[in-house]
LUMVO-105620 format. One record per residue (C-alpha): residue number from 1; residue in one letter; x, y, z. Coordinates in nm, 2 decimals. Layout:
<rec><resi>NUM</resi><resn>A</resn><u>X</u><v>Y</v><w>Z</w></rec>
...
//
This chain:
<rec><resi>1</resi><resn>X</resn><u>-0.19</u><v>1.20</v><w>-3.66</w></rec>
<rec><resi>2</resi><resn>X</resn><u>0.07</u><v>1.05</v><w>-3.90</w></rec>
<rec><resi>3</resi><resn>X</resn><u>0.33</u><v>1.04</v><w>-3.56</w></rec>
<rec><resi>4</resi><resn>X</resn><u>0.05</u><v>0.91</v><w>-3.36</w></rec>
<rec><resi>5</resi><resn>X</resn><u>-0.01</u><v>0.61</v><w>-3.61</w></rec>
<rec><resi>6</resi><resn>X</resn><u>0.34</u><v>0.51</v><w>-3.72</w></rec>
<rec><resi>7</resi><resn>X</resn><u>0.55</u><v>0.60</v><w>-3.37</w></rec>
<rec><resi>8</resi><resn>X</resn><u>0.33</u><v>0.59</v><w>-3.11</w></rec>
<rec><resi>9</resi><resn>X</resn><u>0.05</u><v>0.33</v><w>-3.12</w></rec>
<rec><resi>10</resi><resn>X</resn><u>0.35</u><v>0.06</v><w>-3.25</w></rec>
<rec><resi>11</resi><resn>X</resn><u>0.59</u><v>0.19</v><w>-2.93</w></rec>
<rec><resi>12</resi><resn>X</resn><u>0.31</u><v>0.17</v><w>-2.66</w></rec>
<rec><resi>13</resi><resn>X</resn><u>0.04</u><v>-0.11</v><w>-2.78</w></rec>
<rec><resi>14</resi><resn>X</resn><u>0.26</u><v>-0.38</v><w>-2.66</w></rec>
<rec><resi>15</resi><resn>X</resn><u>0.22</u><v>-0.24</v><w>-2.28</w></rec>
<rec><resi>16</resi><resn>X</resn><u>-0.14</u><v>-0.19</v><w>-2.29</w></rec>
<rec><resi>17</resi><resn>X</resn><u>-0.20</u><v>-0.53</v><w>-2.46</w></rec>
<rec><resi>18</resi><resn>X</resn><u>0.04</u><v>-0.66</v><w>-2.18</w></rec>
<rec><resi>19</resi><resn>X</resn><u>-0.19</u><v>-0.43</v><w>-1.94</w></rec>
<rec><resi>20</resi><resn>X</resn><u>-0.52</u><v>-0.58</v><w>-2.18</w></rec>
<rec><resi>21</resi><resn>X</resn><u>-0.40</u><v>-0.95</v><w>-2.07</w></rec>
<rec><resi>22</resi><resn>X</resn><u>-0.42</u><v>-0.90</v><w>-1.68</w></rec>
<rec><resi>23</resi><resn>X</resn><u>-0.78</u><v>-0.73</v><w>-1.73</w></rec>
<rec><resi>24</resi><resn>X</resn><u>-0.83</u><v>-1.03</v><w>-1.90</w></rec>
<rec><resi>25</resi><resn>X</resn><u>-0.77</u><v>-1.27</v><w>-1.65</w></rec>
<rec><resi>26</resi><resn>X</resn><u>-0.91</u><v>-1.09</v><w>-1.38</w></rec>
<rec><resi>27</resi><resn>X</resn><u>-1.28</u><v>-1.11</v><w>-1.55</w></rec>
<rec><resi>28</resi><resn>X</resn><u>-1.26</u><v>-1.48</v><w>-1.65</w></rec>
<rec><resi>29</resi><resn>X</resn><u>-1.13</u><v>-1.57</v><w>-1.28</w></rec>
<rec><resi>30</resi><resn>X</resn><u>-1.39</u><v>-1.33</v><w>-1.10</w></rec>
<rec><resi>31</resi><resn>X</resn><u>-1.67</u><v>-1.44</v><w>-1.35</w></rec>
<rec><resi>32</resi><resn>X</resn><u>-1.62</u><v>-1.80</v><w>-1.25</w></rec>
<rec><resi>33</resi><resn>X</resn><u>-1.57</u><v>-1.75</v><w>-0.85</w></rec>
<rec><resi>34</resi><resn>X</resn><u>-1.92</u><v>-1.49</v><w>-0.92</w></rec>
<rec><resi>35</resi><resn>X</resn><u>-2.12</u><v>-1.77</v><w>-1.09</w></rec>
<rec><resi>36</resi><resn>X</resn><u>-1.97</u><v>-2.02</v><w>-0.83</w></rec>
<rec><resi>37</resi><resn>X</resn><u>-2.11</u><v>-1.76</v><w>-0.55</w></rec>
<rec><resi>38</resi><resn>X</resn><u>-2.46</u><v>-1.64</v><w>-0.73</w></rec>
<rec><resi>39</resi><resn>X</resn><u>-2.56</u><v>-2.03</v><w>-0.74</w></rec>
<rec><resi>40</resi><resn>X</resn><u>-2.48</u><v>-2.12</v><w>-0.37</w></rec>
<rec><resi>41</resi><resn>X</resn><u>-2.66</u><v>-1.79</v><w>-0.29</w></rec>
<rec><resi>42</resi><resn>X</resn><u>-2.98</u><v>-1.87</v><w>-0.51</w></rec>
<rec><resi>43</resi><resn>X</resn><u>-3.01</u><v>-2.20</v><w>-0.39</w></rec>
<rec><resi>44</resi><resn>X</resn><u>-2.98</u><v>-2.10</v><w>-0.07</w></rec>
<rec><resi>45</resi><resn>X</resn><u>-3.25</u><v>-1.82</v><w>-0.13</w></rec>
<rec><resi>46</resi><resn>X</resn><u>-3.46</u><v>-2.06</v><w>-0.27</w></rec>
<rec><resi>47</resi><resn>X</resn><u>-3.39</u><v>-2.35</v><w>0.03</w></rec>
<rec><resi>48</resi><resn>X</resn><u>-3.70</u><v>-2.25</v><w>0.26</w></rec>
<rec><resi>49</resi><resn>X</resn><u>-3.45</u><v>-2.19</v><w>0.56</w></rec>
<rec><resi>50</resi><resn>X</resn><u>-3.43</u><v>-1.94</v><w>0.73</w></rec>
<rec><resi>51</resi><resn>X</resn><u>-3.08</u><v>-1.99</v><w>0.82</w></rec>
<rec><resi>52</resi><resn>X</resn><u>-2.99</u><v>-1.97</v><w>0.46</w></rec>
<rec><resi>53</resi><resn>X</resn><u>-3.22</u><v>-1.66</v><w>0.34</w></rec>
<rec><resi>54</resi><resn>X</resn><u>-3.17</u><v>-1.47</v><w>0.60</w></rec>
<rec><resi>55</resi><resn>X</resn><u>-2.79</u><v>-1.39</v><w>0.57</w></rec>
<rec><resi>56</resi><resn>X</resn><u>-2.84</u><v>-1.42</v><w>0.10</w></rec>
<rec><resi>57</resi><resn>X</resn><u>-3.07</u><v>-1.14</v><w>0.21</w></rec>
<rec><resi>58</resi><resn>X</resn><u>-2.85</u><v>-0.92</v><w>0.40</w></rec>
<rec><resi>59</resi><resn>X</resn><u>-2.55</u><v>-0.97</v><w>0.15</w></rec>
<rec><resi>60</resi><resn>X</resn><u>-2.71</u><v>-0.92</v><w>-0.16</w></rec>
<rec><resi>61</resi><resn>X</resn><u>-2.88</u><v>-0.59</v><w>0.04</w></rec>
<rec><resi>62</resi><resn>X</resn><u>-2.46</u><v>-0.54</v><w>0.12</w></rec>
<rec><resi>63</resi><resn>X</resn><u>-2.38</u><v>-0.55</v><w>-0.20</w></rec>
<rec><resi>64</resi><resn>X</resn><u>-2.66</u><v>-0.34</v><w>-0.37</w></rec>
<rec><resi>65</resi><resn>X</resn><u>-2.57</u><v>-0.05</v><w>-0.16</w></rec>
<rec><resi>66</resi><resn>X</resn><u>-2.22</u><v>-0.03</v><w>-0.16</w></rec>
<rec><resi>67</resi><resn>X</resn><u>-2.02</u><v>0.06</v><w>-0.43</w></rec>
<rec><resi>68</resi><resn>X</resn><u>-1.80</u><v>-0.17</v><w>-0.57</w></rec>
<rec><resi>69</resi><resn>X</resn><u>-1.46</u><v>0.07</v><w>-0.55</w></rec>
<rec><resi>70</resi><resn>X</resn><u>-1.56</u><v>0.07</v><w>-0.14</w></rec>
<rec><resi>71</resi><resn>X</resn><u>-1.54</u><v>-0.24</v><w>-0.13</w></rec>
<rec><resi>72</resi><resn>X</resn><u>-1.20</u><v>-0.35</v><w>-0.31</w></rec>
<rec><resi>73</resi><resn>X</resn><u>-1.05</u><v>-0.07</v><w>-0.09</w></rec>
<rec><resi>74</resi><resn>X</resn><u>-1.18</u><v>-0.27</v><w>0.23</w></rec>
<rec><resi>75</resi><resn>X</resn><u>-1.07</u><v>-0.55</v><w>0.10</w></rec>
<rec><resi>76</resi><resn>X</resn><u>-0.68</u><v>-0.44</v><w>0.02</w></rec>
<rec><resi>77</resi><resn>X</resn><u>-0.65</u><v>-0.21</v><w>0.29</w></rec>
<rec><resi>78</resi><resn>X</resn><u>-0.88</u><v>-0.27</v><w>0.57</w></rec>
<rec><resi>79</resi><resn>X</resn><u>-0.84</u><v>-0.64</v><w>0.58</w></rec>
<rec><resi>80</resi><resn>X</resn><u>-0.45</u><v>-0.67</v><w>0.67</w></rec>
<rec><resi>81</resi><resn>X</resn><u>-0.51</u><v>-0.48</v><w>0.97</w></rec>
<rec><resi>82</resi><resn>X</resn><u>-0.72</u><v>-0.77</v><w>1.15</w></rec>
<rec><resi>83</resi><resn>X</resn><u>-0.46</u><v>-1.02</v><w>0.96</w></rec>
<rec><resi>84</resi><resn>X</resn><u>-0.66</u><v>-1.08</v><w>0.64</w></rec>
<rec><resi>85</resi><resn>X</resn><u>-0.35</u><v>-0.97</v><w>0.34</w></rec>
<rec><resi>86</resi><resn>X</resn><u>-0.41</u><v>-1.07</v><w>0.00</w></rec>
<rec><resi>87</resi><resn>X</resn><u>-0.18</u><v>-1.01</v><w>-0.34</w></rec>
<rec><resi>88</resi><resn>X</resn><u>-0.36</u><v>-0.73</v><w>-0.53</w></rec>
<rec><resi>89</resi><resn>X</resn><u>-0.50</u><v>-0.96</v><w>-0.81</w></rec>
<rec><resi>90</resi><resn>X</resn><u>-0.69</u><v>-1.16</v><w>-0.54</w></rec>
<rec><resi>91</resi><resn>X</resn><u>-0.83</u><v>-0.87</v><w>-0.38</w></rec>
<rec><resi>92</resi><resn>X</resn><u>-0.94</u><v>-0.79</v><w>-0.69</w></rec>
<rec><resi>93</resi><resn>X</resn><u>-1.09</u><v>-1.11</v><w>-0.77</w></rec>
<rec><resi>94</resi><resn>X</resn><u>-1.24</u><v>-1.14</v><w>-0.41</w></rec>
<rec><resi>95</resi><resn>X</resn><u>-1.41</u><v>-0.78</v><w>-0.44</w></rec>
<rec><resi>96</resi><resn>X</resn><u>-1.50</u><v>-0.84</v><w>-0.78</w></rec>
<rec><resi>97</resi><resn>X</resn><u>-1.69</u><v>-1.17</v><w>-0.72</w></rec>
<rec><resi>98</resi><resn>X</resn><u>-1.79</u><v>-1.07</v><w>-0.40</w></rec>
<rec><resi>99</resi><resn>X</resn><u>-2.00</u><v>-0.78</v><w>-0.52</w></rec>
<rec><resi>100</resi><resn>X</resn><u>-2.10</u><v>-0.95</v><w>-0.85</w></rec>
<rec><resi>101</resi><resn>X</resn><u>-2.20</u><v>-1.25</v><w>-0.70</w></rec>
<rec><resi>102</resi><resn>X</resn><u>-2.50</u><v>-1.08</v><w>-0.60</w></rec>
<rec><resi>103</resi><resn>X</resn><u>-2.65</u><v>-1.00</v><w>-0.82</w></rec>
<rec><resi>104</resi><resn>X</resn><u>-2.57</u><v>-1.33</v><w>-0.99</w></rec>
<rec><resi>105</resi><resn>X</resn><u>-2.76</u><v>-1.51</v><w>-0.74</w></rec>
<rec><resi>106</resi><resn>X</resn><u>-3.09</u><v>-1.27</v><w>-0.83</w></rec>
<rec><resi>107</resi><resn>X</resn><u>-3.03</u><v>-1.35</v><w>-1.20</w></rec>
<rec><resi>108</resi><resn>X</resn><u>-2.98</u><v>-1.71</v><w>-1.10</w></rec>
<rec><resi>109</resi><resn>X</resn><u>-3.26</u><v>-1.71</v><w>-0.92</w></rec>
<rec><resi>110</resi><resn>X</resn><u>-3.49</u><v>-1.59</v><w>-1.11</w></rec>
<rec><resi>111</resi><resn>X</resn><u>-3.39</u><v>-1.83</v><w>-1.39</w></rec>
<rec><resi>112</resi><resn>X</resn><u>-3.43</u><v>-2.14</v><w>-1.19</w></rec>
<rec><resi>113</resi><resn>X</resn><u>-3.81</u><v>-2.00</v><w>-1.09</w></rec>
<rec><resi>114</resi><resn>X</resn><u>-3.85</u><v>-2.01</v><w>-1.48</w></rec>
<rec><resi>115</resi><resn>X</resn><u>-3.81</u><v>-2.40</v><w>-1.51</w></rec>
<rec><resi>116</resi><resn>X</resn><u>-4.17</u><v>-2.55</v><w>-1.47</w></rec>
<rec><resi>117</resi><resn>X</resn><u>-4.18</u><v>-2.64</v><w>-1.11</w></rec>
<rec><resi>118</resi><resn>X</resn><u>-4.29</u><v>-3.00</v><w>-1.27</w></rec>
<rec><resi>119</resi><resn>X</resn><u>-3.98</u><v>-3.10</v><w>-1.35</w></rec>
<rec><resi>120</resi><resn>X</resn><u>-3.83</u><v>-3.07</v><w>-1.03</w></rec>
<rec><resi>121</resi><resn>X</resn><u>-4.15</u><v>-3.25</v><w>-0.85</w></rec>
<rec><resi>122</resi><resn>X</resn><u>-4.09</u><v>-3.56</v><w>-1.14</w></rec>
<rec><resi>123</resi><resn>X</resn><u>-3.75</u><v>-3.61</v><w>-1.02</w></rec>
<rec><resi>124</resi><resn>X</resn><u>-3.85</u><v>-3.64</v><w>-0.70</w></rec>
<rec><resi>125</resi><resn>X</resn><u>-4.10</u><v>-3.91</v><w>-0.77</w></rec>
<rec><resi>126</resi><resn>X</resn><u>-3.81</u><v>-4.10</v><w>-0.95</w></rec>
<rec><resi>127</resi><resn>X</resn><u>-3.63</u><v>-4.13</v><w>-0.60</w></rec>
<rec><resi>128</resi><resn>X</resn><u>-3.38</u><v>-3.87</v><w>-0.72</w></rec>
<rec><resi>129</resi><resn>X</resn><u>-3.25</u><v>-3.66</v><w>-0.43</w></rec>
<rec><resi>130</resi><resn>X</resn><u>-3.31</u><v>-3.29</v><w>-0.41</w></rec>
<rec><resi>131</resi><resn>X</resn><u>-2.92</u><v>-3.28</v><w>-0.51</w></rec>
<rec><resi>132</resi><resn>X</resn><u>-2.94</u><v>-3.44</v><w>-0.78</w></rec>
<rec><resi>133</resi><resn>X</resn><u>-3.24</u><v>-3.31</v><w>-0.92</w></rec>
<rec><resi>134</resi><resn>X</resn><u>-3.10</u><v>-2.94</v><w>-0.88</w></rec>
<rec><resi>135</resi><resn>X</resn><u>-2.79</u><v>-3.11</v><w>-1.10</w></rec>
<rec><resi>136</resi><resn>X</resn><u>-2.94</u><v>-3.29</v><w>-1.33</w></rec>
<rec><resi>137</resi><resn>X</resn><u>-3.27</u><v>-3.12</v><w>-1.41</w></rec>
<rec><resi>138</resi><resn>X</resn><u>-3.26</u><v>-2.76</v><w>-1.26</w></rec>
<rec><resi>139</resi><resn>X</resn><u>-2.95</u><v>-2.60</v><w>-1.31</w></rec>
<rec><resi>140</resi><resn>X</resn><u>-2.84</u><v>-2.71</v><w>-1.67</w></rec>
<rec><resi>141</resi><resn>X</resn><u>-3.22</u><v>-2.52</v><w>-1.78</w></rec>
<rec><resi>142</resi><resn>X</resn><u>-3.15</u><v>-2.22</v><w>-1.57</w></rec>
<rec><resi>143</resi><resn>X</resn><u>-2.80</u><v>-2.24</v><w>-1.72</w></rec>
<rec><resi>144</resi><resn>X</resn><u>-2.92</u><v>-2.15</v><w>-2.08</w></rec>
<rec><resi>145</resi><resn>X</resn><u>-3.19</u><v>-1.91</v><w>-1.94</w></rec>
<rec><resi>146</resi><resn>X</resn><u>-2.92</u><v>-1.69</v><w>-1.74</w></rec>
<rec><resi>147</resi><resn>X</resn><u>-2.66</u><v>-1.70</v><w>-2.02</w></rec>
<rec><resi>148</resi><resn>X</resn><u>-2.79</u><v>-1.34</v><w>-2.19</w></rec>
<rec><resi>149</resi><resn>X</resn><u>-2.76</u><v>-1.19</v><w>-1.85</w></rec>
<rec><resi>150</resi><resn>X</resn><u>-2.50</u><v>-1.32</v><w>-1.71</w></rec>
<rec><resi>151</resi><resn>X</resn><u>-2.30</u><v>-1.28</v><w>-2.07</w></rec>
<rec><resi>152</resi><resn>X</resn><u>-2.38</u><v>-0.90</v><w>-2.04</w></rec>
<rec><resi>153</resi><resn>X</resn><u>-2.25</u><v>-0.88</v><w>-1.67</w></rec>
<rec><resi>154</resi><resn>X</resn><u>-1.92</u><v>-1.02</v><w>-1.80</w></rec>
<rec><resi>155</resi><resn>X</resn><u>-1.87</u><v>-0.72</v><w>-2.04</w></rec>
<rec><resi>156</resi><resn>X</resn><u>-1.99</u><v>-0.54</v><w>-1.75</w></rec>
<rec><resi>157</resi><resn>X</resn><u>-1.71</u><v>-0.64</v><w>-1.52</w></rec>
<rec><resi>158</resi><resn>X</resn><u>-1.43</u><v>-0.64</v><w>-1.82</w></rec>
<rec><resi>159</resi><resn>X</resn><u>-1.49</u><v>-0.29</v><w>-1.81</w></rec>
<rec><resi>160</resi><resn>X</resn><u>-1.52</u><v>-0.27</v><w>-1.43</w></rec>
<rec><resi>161</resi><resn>X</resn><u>-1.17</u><v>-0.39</v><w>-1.37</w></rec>
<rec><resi>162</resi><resn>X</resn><u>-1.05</u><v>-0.09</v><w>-1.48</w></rec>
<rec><resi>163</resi><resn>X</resn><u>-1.12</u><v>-0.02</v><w>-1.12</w></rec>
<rec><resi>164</resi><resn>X</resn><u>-0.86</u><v>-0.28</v><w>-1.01</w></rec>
<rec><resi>165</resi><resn>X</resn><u>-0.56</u><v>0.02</v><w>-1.04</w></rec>
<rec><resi>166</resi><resn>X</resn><u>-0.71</u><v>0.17</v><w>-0.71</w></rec>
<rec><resi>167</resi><resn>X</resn><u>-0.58</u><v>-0.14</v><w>-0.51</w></rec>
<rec><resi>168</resi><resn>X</resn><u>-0.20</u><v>-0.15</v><w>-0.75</w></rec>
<rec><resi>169</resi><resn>X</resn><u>-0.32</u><v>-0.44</v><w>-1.02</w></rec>
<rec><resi>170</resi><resn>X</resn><u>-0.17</u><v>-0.36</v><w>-1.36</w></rec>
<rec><resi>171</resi><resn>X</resn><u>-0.43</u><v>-0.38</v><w>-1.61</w></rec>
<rec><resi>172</resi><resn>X</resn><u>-0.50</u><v>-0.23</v><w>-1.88</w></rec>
<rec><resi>173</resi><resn>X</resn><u>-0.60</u><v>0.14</v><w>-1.72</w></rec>
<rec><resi>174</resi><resn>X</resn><u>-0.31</u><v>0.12</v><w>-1.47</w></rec>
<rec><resi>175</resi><resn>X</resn><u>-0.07</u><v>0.06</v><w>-1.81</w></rec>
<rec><resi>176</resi><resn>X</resn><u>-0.25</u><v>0.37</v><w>-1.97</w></rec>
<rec><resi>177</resi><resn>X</resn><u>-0.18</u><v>0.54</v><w>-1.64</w></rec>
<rec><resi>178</resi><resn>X</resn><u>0.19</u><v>0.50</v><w>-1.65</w></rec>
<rec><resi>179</resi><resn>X</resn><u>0.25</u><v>0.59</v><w>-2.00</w></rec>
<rec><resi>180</resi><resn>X</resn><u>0.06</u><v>0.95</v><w>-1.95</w></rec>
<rec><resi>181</resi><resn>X</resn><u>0.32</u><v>0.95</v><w>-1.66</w></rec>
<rec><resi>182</resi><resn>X</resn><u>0.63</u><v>0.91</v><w>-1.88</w></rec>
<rec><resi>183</resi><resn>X</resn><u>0.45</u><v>1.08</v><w>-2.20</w></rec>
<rec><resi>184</resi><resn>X</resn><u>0.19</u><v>1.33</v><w>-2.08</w></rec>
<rec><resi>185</resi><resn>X</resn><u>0.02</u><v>1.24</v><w>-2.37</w></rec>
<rec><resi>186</resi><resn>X</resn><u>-0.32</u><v>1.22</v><w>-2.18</w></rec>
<rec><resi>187</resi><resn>X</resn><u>-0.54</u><v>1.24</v><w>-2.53</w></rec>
<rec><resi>188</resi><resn>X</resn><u>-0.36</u><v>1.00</v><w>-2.76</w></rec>
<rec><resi>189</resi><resn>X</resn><u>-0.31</u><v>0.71</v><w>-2.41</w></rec>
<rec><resi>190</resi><resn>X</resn><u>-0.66</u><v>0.69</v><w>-2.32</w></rec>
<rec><resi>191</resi><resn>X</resn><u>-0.82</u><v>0.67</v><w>-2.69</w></rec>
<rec><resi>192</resi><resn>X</resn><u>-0.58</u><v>0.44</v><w>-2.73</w></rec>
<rec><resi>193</resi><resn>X</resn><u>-0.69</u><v>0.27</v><w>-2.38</w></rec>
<rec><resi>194</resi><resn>X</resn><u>-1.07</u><v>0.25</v><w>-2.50</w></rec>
<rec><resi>195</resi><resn>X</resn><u>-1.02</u><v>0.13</v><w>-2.84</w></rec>
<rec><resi>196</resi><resn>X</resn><u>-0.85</u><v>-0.14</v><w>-2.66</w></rec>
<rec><resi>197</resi><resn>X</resn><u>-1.11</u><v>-0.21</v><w>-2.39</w></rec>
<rec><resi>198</resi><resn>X</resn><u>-1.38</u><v>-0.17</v><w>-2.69</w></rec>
<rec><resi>199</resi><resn>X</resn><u>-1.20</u><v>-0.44</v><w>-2.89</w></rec>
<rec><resi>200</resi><resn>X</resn><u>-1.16</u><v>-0.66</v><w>-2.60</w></rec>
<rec><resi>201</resi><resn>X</resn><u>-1.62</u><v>-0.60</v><w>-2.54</w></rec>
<rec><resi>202</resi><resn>X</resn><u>-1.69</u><v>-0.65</v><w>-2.88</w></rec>
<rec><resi>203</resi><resn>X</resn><u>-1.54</u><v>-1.00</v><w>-2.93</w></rec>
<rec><resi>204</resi><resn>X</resn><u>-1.68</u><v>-1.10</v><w>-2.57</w></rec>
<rec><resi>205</resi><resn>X</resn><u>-1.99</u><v>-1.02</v><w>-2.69</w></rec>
<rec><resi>206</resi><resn>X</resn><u>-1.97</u><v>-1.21</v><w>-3.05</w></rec>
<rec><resi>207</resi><resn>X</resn><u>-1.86</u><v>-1.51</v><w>-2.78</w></rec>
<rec><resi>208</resi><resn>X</resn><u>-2.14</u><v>-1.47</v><w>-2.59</w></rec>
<rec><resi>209</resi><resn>X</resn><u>-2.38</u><v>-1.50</v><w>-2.86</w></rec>
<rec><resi>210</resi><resn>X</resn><u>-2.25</u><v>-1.77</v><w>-2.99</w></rec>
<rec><resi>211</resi><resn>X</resn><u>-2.26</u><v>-1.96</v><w>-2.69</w></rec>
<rec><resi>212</resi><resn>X</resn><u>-2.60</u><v>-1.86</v><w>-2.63</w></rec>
<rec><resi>213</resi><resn>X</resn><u>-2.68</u><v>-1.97</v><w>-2.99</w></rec>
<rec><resi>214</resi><resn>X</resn><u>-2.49</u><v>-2.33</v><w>-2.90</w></rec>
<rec><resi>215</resi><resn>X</resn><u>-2.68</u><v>-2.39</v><w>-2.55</w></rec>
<rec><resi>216</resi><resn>X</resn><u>-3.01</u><v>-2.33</v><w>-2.70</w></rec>
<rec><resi>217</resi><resn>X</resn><u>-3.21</u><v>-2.56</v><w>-2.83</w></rec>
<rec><resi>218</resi><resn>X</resn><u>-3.25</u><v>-2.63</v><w>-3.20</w></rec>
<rec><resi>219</resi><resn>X</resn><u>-3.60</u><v>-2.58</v><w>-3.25</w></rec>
<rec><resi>220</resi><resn>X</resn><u>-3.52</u><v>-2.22</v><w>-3.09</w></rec>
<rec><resi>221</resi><resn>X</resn><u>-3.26</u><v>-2.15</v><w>-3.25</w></rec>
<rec><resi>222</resi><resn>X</resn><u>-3.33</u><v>-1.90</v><w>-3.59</w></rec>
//
């Protein structure tokens, strides 16, 4: 225990943190391109068109029933063979936001069905376009209403990425992978591993709340 404290944690913490940084990354990037797709895709579900609700339908259908591993490994080695050959991080990203986005678009959607449908109906009768209403008026409200969710998928996919070593990104579990390589020291690596990816959950989640604190309003706020 003594060894595992004073030699090994101080030898090996600087890769996993180095491992901890990429994992890092890879959420915030695929959070954003995920929120960025579950908003076109709940708009679009809630357009009235056809030609935009059909094809939300069939990928969020897509993406409920495959699993999320199958689809990064289409993604990194399917693709290049009709031409399609992206870096592993960007796979990653793409597969990552791809399958998270939706399920954003559900929790997006169901949080702009939440504001009163008044609001939207008194910007109209202002002369404000439907753009602008959607905005100015919709989306900042179904902002704060989604943050709780959307706030848990992020730890959700911080954890997730650990999926990325499948398609050669070096986070945090591909790090832990190569030191049980060169240490077989399987026990000691992947506590050391989980502390890490427990650390890196419980501040996201103190952020979260806090942010979810900030966006809502005062007289909510306890």
């Amino acid at each position: 225990m003594i060894e595992f404290l004073v030699d090994f944690i101080p030898h090996y913490l600087p890769q996993l943190l180095k491992g901890a940084l990429v994992t890092i990354e890879l959420s915030i990037v695929g959070m954003v391109c995920s929120i960025v797709v579950g908003v076109v895709c709940a708009v679009g579900a809630l357009s009235g068109l056809r030609v935009a609700m059909i094809p939300v339908k069939v990928y969020v259908e897509i993406c409920r029933g495959v699993p999320l591993i199958v689809i990064l490994l289409v993604i990194f080695f399917i693709l290049p063979r009709v031409g399609i050959s992206l870096p592993a991080f960007w796979a990653a990203v793409v597969g990552f936001s791809f399958n998270l986005g939706a399920y954003l678009s559900e929790v997006f959607r169901a949080a702009i069905l939440a504001v009163d449908p008044g609001q939207r109906q008194a910007g109209l009768s202002l002369g404000m376009s439907r753009f602008l209403v959607y905005r100015k008026i919709i989306l900042p409200q179904a902002a704060v209403i989604a943050v709780p969710t959307v706030g848990g998928y992020f730890i959700s996919l911080l954890k997730d990425c650990s999926l990325a070593f499948f398609v050669t990104v070096e986070e945090l579990m591909q790090q832990g992978r190569y030191i049980v390589s060169a240490t077989f020291r399987t026990e000691e690596t992947y506590f050391l591993v989980g502390t890490v990816y427990f650390v890196m959950s419980f501040v996201a989640a103190r952020v979260i709340k806090a942010m979810e604190s900030h966006l809502r309003p005062k007289y909510l706020r306890v």
